[in-house]
C-alpha positions as CSV (number, residue, x, y, z in Angstrom):
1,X,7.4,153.1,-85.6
2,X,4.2,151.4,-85.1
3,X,4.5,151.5,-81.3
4,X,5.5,154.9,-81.5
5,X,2.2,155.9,-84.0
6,X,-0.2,153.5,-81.5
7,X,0.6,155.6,-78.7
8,X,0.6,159.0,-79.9
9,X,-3.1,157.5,-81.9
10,X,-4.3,156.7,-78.1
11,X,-3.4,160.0,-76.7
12,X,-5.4,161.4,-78.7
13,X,-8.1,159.7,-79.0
14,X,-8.4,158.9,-74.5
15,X,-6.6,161.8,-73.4
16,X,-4.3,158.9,-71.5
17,X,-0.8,159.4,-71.1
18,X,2.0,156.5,-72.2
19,X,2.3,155.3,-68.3
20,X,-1.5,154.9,-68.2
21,X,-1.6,153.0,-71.1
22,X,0.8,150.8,-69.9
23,X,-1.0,151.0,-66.3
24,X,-4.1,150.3,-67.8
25,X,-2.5,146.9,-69.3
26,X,-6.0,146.6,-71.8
27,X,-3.7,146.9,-75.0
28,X,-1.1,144.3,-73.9
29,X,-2.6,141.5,-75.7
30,X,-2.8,143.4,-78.8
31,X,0.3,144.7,-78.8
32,X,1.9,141.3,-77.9
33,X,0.3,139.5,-81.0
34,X,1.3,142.9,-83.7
35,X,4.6,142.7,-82.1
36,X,4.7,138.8,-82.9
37,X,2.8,138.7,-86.3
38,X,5.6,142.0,-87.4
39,X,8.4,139.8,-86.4
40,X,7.8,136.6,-87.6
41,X,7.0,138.4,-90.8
42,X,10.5,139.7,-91.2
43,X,12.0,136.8,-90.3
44,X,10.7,135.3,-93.5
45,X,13.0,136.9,-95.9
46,X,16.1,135.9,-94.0
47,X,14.6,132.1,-93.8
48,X,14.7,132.3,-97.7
49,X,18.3,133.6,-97.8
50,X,17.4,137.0,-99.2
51,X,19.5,139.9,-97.5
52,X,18.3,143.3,-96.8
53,X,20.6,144.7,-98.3
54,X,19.9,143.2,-102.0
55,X,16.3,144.3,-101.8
56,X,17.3,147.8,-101.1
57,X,16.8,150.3,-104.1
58,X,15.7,154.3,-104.0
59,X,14.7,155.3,-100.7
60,X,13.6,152.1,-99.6
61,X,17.0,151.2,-98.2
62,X,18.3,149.1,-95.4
63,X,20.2,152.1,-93.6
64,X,17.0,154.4,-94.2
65,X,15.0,151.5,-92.7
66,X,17.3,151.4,-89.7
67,X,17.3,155.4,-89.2
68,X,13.5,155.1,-89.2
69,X,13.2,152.9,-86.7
70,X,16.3,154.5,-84.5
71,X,14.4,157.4,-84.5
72,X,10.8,156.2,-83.7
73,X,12.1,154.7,-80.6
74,X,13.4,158.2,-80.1
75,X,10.3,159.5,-80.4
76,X,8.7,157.3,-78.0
77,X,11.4,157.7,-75.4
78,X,11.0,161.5,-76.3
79,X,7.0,160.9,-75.8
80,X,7.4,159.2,-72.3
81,X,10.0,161.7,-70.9
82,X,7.7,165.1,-71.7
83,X,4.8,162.8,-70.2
84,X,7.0,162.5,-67.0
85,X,8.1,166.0,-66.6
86,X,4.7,167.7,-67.6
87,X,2.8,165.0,-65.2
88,X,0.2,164.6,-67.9
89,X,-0.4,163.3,-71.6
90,X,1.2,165.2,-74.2
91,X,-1.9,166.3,-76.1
């Protein structure tokens, strides 16, 4: 999701499409270290034993959690296909 949100924050911001922000390779080391500091933090809970599935309660569930994120790397799949076809940024 946060990928997905980053790149749809850029276009807006620049004006540059997903391939030229992958092109332009300036955002690589800051992607590199959220991707690394996001997993390393969720790798805590499952160091200390503690399942996703007994922390879930209300909305906040493992399966909604997993729908999320299935569908923010549909977005950003959706986000570089329109890009391709249309030849330019989305917005």
């Amino acid at each position: 999701m946060v990928g997905f949100v980053a790149a749809l924050g850029v276009e807006l911001a620049r004006g540059t499409g997903l391939a030229a922000q992958v092109a332009e390779g300036a955002g690589v080391p800051w992607f590199v270290a959220t991707a690394s500091v996001l997993s390393l933090a969720s790798l805590v809970p499952l160091f200390k034993g503690v399942t996703p599935e007994s922390r879930s309660a209300g909305l906040m569930t493992s399966d909604a959690e997993m729908w999320n994120g299935r569908f923010a790397m549909l977005g950003l799949v959706a986000l570089a296909f329109t890009e391709f076809v249309t030849g330019g940024p989305l917005v």
